[in-house]
C-alpha positions in Angstrom: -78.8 207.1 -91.7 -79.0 210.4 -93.7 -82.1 211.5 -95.3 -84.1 214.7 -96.8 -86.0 216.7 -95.0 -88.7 214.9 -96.5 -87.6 211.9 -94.8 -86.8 213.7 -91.8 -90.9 214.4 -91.2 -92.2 211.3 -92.5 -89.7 209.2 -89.8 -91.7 211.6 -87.3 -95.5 211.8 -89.2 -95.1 215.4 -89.5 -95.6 217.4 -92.9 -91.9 219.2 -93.9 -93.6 222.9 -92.9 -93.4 221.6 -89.4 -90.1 220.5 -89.4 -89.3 224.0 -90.9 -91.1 225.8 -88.1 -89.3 223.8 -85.3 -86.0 224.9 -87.0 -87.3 228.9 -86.9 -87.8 228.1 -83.7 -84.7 227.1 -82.8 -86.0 223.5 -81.7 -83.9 221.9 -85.0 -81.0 222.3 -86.2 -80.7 223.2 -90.2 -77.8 221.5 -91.1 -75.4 222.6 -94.0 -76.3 221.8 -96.9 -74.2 219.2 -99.2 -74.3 219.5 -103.2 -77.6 221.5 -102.4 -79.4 219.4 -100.2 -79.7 219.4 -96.2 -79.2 215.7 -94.9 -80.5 214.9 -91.4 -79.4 211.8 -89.4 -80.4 209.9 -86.4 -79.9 213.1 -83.9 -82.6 214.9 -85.9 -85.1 212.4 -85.6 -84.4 211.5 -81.9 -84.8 215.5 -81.5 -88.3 215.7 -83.7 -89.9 212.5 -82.1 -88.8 214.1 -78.1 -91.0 217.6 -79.6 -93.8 215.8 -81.2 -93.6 213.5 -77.4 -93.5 216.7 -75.2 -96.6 218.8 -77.4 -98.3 215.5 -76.7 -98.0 215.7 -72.9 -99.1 219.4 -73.4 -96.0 221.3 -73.2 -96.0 224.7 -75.2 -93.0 224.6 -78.0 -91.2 227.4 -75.6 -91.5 224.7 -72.4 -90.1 222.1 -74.7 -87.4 224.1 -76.1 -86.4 224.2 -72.7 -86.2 220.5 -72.0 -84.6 220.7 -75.2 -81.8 222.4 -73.5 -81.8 220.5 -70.4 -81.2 217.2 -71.9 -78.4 218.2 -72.7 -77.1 219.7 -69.3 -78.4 217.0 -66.5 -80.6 219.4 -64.7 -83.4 217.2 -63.5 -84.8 219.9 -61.3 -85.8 222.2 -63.5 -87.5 219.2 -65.6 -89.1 218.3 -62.9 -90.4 221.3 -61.7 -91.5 221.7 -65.5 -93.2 218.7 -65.2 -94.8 219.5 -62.0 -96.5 222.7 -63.7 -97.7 220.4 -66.4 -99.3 217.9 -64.5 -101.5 221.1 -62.2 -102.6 222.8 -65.5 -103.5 219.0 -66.4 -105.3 218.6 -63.3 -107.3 222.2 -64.1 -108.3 221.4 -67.3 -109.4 217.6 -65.7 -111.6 219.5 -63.1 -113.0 222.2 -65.9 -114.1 218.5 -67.9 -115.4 216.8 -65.1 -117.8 219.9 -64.0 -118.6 220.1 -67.6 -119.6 216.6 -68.1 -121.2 217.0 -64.9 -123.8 219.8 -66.1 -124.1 218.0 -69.1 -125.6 214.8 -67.6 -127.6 217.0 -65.3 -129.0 218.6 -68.4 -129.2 215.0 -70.3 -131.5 213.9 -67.2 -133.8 217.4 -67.1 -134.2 217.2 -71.1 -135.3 213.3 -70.7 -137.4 213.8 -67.8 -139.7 215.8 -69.6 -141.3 216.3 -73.0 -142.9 219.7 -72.9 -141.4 223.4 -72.8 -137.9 224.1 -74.1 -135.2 221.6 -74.1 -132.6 222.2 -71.0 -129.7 221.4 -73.0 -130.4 224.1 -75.8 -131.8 226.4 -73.4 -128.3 226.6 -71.7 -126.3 227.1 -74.5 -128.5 230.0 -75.7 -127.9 231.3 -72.2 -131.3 231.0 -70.7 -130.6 228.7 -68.0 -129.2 229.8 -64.6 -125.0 229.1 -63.7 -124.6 228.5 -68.0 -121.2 230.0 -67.3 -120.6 228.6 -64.5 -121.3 224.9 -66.0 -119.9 225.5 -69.5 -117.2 228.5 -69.4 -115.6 229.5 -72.2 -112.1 228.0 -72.7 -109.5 230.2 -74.3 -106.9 228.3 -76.6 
């Protein structure tokens, strides 16, 4: 099957701008043009639905441009030791939830056992409980 590029991203549910930016990125190919027009077949969308799969397990466009490459050369080491890294920065950002729901429930159950004085829940996002940071740090990206 040969289609447009518009084709291309609705077989994926991604806008044409993102298949652009995978191809700058050198995770799609542009093919040649024909009478003016780029036609994409059944490799392109095999290749766009594996990124879109991979950025949903979490891996960064320069992670799946490697697993890009190593489909194509058999080395199921280095997948899996990418794999492995993905699954402990999975497991971090489980933990950093979990302690964060944590002092959330905590605060839930100080706010609702009692009616008078500032709420615990607002008071530790403006920073005037103890540990805020500690319960709630700031994530970056």
């Amino acid at each position: 099957m040969r289609m447009t590029i518009s084709g291309l991203a609705r077989s994926a549910g991604v806008h044409v701008e993102t298949v652009r930016y995978y191809q700058r990125r050198g995770l799609l190919v542009a093919p040649d043009k024909v009478g003016g027009i780029r036609r994409y077949g059944d490799e392109a969308v095999r290749r766009l639905r594996f990124i879109r799969a991979a950025q949903a397990a979490g891996f960064t466009l320069d992670q799946i441009g490697e697993l890009l490459h190593l489909d194509a050369g058999q080395d199921r080491a280095r997948a899996r030791e990418l794999a492995a890294q993905r699954i402990m920065a999975l497991d971090a950002t489980i933990a950093e939830l979990s302690a964060a729901r944590g002092a959330l429930e905590r605060l839930a159950r100080q706010c609702d056992a009692r009616d008078e004085g500032p709420c615990p829940i607002i008071a530790a996002f403006e920073g005037e409980e103890e540990s805020t940071e500690d319960d709630f740090p700031h994530r970056t990206g």
